[in-house]
C-alpha positions as CSV (number, residue, x, y, z in Angstrom):
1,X,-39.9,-10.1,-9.2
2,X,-39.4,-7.9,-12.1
3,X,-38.0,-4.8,-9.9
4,X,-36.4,-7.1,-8.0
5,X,-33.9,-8.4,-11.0
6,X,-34.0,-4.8,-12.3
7,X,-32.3,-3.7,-9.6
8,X,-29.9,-6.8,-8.9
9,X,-29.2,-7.7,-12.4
10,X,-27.2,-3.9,-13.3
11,X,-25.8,-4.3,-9.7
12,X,-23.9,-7.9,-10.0
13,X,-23.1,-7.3,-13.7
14,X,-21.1,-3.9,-12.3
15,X,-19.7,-5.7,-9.0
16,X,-18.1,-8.3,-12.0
17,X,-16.8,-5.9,-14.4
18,X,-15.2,-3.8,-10.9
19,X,-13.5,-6.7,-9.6
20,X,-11.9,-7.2,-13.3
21,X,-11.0,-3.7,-13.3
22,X,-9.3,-4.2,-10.1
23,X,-7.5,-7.2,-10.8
24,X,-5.7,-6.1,-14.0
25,X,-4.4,-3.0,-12.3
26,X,-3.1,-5.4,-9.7
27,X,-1.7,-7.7,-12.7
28,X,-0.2,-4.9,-13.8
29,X,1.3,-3.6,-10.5
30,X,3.2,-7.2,-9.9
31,X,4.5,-7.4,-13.2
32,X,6.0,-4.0,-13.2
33,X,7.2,-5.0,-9.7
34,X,9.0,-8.3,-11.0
35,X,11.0,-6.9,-14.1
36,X,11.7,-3.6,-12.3
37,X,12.9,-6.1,-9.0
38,X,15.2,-7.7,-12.2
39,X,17.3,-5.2,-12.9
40,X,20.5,-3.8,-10.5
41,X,19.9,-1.0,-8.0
42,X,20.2,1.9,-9.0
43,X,21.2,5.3,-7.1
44,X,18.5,7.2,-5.9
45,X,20.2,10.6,-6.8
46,X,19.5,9.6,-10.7
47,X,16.1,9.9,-10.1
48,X,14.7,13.4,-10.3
49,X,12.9,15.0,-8.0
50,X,9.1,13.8,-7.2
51,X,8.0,10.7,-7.9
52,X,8.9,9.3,-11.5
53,X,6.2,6.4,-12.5
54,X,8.8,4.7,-14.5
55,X,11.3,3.8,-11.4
56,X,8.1,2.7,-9.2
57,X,9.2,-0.8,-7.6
58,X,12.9,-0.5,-8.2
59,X,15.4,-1.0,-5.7
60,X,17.5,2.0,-5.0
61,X,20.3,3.0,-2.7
62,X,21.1,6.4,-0.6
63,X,24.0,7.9,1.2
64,X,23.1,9.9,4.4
65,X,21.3,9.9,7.6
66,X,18.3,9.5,9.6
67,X,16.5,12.5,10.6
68,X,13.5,13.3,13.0
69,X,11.1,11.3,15.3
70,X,10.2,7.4,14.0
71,X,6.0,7.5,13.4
72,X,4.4,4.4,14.2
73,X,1.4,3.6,12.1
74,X,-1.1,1.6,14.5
75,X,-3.2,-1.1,13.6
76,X,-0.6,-3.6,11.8
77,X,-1.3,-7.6,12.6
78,X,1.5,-9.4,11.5
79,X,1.4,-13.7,12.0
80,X,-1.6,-12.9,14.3
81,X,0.2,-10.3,16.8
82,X,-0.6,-6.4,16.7
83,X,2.6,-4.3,16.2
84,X,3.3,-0.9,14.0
85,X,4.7,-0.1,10.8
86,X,7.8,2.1,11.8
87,X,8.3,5.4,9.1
88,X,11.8,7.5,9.8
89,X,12.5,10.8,8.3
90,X,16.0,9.9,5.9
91,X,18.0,12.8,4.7
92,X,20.6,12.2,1.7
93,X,23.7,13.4,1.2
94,X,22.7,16.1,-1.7
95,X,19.6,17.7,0.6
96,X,16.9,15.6,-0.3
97,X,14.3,13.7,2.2
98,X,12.6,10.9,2.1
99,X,10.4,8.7,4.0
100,X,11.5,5.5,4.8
101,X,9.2,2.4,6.1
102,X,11.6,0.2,8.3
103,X,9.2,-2.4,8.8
104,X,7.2,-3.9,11.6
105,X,7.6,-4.0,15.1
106,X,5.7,-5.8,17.6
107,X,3.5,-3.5,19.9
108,X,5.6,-4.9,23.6
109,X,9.2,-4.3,21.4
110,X,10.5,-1.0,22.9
111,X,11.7,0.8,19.8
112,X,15.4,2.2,19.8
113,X,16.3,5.4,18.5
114,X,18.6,5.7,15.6
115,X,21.8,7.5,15.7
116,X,20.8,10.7,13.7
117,X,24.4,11.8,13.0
118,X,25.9,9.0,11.5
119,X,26.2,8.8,8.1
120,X,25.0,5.7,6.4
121,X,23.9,3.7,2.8
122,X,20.5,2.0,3.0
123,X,19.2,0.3,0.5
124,X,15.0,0.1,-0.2
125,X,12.4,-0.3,-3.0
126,X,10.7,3.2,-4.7
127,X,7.6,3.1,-4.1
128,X,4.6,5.6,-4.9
129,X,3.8,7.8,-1.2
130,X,0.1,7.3,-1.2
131,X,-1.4,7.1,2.2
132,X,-3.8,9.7,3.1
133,X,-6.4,10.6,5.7
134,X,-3.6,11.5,8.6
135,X,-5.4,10.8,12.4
136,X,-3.1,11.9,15.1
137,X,-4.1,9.3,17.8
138,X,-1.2,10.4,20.5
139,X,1.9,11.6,21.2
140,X,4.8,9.8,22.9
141,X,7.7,11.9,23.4
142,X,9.9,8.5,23.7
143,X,8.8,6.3,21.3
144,X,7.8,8.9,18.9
145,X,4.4,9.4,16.9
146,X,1.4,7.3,16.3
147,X,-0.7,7.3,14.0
148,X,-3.9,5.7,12.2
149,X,-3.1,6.7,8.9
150,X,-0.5,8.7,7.3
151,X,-0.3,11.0,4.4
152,X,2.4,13.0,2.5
153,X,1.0,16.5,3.3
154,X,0.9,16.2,7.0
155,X,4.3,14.2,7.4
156,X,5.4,17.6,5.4
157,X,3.9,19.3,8.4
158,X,5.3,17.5,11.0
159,X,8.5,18.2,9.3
160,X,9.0,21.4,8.0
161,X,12.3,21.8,7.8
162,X,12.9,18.7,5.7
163,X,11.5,19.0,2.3
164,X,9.7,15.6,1.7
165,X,10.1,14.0,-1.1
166,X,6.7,12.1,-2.5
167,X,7.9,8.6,-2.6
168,X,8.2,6.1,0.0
169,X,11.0,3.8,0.5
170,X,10.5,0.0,1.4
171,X,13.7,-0.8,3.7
172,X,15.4,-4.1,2.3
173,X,15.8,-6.3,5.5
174,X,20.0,-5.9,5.3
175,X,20.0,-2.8,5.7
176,X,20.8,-0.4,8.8
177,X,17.4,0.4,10.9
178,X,15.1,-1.7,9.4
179,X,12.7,-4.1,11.4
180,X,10.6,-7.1,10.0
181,X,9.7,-6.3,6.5
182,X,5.8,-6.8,5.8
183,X,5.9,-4.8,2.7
184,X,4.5,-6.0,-0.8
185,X,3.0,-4.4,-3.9
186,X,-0.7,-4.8,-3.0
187,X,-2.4,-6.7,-0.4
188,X,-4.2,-9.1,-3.0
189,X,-2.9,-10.3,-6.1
190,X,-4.7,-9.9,-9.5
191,X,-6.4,-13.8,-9.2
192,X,-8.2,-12.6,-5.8
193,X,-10.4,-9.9,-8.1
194,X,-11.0,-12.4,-10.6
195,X,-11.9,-14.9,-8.3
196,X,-14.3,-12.3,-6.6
197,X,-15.7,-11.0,-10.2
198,X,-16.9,-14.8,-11.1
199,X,-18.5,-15.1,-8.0
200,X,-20.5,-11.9,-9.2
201,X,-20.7,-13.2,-12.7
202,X,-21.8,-16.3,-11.2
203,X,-24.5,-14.6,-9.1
204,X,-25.7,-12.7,-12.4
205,X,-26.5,-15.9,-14.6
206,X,-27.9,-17.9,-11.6
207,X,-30.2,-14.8,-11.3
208,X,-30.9,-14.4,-15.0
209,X,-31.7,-17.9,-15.5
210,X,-34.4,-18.2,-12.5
211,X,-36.3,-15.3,-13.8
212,X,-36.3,-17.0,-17.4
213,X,-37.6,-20.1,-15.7
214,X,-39.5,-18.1,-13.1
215,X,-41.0,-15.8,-16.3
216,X,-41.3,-19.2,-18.2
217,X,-43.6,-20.9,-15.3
218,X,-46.1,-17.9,-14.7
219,X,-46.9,-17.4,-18.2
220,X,-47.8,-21.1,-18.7
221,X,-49.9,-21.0,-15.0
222,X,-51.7,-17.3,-16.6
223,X,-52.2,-19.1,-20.3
């Protein structure tokens, strides 16, 4: 018993405190989200090059064109039906790139090119590019790549003649190319982790209290 709650006791007490951890970096993602979602788009050529922290979350709009072959990440359930997330190449008007998530399409939906000379204002939200682990599951010549998972070194890669920029831009529904937007800040919001870290808590004092009583029972059966 006593190795048992040596072992468990450090283990739930750290599951707890992680899921707290967790779930004020997620408070703190959707309220930067919300007041950066407040205030009027801005465009994207005011931004410096690379990823600037204090724009993360705030809708932005570019001038130019699409460029290069649509990836498809795999995997994606959406209301219960497997489909893709749809990433196209976009190249501005001043000679920056950027990668643009259009959305999701469902995996029977034949996905039409995009006219790649046209030249166009699309409007998104700045995000953070932080995918990694890229898995090259095949190659479609027609409907373009697919992938597991996608990350900013190897889309550089794929297209060296476009210098990537390291941000990622959410496609606002209205605009020209985009698909079903699926996109949000993070997948759980900040009261999921908390909820999870009392159930650890919870765990903790349910175990602390039996060995007390537990402790409390064989010292009256040994005396």
């Amino acid at each position: 018993m006593n190795i048992f709650v040596i072992l468990f006791l450090p283990t739930l007490l750290f599951l707890g405190s992680w899921q707290v951890i967790r779930g004020l970096e997620k408070q703190d993602i959707w309220e930067r989200y919300s007041l950066n979602q407040s205030l009027t788009p801005i465009n994207i050529s005011n931004i410096t090059k690379n990823f600037q922290e204090e724009f993360s979350y705030r809708t932005v709009y570019i001038k130019g064109k699409y460029s290069g072959d649509s990836m498809k990440l795999d995997n994606r359930v959406y209301r219960q039906i497997k489909g893709y997330e749809v990433f196209t190449p976009f190249e501005s008007e001043d000679g920056r790139s950027y990668l643009v998530n259009r959305g999701w399409i469902n995996k029977e939906r034949d996905l039409k090119d995009l006219p790649k000379n046209n030249t166009i204002q699309i409007e998104g939200i700045y995000t953070p590019f932080n995918r990694s682990g890229l898995s090259l599951k095949e190659k479609d010549n027609r409907e373009g790549l697919v992938f597991q998972e996608i990350s900013l070194k190897d889309v550089m890669d794929l297209y060296p003649e476009l210098e990537i920029d390291n941000s990622l831009i959410q496609l606002n529904a209205s605009s020209h190319g985009a698909l079903e937007p699926t996109w949000s800040p993070s997948f759980f919001k900040a009261q999921r982790h908390w909820a999870y870290a009392a159930q650890w808590y919870g765990l903790f004092i349910v175990l602390l209290i039996g060995y007390i009583v537990y402790g409390n029972k064989r010292g009256k059966e040994l005396g």
